[in-house]
N, C-alpha and C positions, 0 to 999 in steps of 0.2 A: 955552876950554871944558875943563872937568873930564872923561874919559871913563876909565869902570870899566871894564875888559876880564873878563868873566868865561870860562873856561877848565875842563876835566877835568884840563887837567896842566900844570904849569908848563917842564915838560920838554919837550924838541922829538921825541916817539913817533909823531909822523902830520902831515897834511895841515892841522889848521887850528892846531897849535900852529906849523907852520911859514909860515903864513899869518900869524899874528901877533907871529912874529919880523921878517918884512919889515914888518907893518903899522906898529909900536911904533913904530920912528927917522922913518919919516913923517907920522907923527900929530905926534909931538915937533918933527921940522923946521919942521911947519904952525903950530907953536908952543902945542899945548894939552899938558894935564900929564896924565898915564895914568900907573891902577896897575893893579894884578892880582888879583884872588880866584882860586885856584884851589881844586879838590877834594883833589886829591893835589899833590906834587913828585915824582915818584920815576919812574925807576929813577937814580939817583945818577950813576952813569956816564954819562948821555946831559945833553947841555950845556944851558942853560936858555934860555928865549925872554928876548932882548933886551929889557931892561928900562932901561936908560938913565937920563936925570935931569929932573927936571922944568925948568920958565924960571926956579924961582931957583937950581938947580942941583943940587938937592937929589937925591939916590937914588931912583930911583923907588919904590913900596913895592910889599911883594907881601905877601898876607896867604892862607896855605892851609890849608883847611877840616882835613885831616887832622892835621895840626900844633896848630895854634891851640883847635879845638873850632868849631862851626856858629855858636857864638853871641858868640863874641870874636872872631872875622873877621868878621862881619855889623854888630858894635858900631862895630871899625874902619874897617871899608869907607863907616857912617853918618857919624861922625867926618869924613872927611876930603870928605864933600859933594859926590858926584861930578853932571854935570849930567844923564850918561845912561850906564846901562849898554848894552854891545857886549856879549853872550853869544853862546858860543860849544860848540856840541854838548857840553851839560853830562850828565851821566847823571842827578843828583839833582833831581827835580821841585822837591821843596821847595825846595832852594836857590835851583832859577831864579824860585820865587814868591815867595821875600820878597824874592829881589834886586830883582825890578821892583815891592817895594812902598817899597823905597830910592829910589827915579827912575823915568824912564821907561827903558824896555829894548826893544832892536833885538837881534831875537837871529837868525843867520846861522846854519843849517841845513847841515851840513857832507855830513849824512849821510841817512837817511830819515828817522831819528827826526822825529817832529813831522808827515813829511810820508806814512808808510804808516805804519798802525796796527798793523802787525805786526814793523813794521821787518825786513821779508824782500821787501817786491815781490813779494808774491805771494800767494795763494786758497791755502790748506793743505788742505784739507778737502774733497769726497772725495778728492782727488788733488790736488798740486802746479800752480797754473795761476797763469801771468803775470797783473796787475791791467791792465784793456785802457783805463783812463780816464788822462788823461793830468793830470800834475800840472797846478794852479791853481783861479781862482775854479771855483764850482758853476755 
């Protein structure tokens, strides 16, 4: 299987670029070929998420929005045919909606985005109050 990993940073800054530093060599071990979209690459100094090589051996690729431009990483990432994007707490909406108009997309929620509308966990208005509904179905 083809799987697109999409990402906010190719750089290991947090919890789910570090999440798919270990996920990459296991996916590859299981024997499918993964590459990477990212938004950014940076901070330069901080070491990048394992990217390893495909089953013919090849480098993995990594194609990121800030570099490239939105619409030559998107050409790319169509190009190479993936079976299904994996997203990952992206910040740009647009890009998570064309990427799942590339394939289907499973996108793993690192953070609240997606899952509280304020991304704060909380009532702001008149005062500061915890949200008392617990995440899931309605």
């Amino acid at each position: 299987m083809r799987i697109a990993l999409a990402t906010l940073n190719a750089r290991l800054v947090g919890g789910a670029e570090t999440y798919l530093d270990l996920l990459v060599p296991l996916l590859q071990e299981a024997g499918h070929d993964t590459t990477l979209i990212c938004e950014t690459d940076a901070p330069a100094e901080r070491r990048r998420i394992t990217l390893g090589h495909d089953t013919s051996g090849q480098d993995t690729p990594l194609w990121c929005v800030d570099d490239l431009g939105l619409e030559r990483a998107l050409k790319e990432l169509t190009r190479w045919r993936p079976d299904v994007i994996y997203s990952q707490s992206l910040s740009d909406a647009d890009l998570e909606s064309r990427l799942a108009a590339i394939a289907p997309a499973v996108c793993f929620v690192h953070a609240y985005h997606g899952t509280c509308i304020s991304g704060g966990k909380t009532f702001k208005y008149p005062v500061p109050l915890s949200g008392a509904r617990t995440c899931g179905a309605l």
